[in-house]
C-alpha positions, 0 to 999 in steps of 0.5 A: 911353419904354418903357410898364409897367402900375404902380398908385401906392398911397398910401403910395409915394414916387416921386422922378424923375431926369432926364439927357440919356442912360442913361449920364450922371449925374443932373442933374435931379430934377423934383416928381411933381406937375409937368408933364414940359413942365417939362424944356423950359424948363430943359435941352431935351437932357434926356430919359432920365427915371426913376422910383424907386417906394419902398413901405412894404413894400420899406422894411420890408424894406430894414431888416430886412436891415441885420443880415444886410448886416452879417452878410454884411460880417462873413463877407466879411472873415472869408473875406478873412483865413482859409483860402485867402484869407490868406497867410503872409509870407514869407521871403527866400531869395536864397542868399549874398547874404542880409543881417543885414538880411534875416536879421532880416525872416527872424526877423519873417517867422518870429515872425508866422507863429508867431502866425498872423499873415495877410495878405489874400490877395488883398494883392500880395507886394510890398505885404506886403513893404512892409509887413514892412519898416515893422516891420522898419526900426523893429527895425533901428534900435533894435537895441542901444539897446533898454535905453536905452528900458527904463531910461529907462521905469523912471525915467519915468512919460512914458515908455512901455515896449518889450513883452517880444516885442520886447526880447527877440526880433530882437537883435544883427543890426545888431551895431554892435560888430561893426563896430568903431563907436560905439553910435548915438544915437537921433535923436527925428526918426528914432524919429517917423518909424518909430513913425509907419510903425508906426500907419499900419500897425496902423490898417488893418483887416486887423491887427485880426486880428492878436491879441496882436501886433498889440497890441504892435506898437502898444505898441512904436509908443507907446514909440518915440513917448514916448522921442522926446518925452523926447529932445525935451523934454531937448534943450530943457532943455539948450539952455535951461541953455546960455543961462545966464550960468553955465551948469551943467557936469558935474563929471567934465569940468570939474573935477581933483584936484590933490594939495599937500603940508602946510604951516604957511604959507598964501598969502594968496589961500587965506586963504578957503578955509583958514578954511572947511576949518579949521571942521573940517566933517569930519575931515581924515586925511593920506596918510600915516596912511591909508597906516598904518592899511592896513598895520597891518590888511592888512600 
């Protein structure tokens, strides 16, 4: 044990660590008041012992430094994120062999740089690909069924609104018409899985420096979520109407028009209905009178 001249003051407060090397973790912590024999009668392989001497003027100290330790936090993650340890996204270049798809990471990585929007510079390429394509892959998918969120967020206080930067911007890439298909129906599932991307995404603390965008990109993330909701709750409702004795139908595919021709007698099963229009609920006009007021006021 290695010998140094220390006076204990009365206001010190020792506390001793004891391990079976300088390397291995501590494992005993025996009272300032007992014997060192102590260590034999509980491990004998422990003999790196040490002594943490705290004084009323080194506590002190330690807590008027908390604000400069939080300070310097503060410009570590300020250094982080501006100048030369932030960089840009960037964009794909791969000559012919770039994609809609890729045309529309291309706008986003465009649109960010636009609104200064960094990455640490110390994050891979790869890792902020990963994370550009989380924004990306939500775009993709609501491309073209933007107003079906829109509409429905006017129609429904439940239901959040797209931001204007999205609704906007990053249009017609996965141009569905195009490609000779039917517009895509939103899956509640699929619209849980991207806005979920999205809040992983903006909760870690790197985008709090993301200003305006960043704050909508949430936005965005809370009407995908909200809409899937919406599609859920519906899809309930449906499925409940359907267990119905006589379940509800919609008129336009469960109903026709089937024109007759007037006549004095009426069949005895319509006897019902014969009554009923009889009661002159409205005014009946025939074919033929109608046929005879438009050529009289449009030749």
């Amino acid at each position: 044990m290695n010998k140094a001249n220390v006076t204990l003051q009365k206001t010190d407060s020792v506390t001793i660590s004891v391990c079976k090397n300088s390397t291995d973790v501590e494992s005993f912590h025996p009272d300032i008041s007992e014997s060192i024999s102590v260590l034999n009668t509980f491990d004998c392989s422990l003999k790196y012992v040490t002594y943490n001497i705290k004084r009323e003027s080194d506590i002190n100290d330690q807590n008027n430094n908390v604000d400069g330790d939080e300070a310097s936090h503060s410009n570590a993650f300020t250094m982080m994120m501006q100048g030369e340890n932030s960089k840009k996204p960037k964009t794909k270049t791969d000559g012919n062999r770039v994609t809609a798809k890729d045309k529309l990471y291309n706008s986003l990585c465009d649109h960010m740089t636009s609104c200064d929007v960094m990455f640490p510079g110390s994050m891979p390429d790869d890792t902020v690909k990963k994370h550009i394509d989380v924004i990306t892959n939500a775009m993709w998918y609501l491309d073209g069924n933007k107003q079906k969120l829109t509409d429905r967020a006017k129609q429904s206080e439940n239901v959040a609104i797209v931001p204007d930067r999205f609704v906007d911007n990053f249009n017609d890439y996965n141009d569905w018409k195009k490609k000779e298909q039917r517009a895509p129906r939103l899956q509640a599932s699929e619209l849980k899985k991207h806005s979920g991307g999205i809040f992983r995404l903006v909760s870690m603390v790197f985008t709090q420096r993301w200003g305006t965008f960043g704050s909508d990109l949430e936005q965005l993330a809370v009407a995908m979520d909200s809409y899937a909701e919406f599609l859920e709750m519906s899809n309930e409702q449906q499925a409940k109407r359907q267990k119905l004795d006589h379940p509800s139908r919609q008129l336009g595919n469960h109903s026709e028009i089937q024109h007759r021709i007037e006549t004095d007698t009426v069949h005895k099963k319509y006897t019902n209905l014969d009554n009923d229009l009889s009661r002159q609920y409205y005014t009946f006009v025939s074919r033929s009178t109608i046929m005879q007021e438009v050529s009289a006021r449009w030749g």
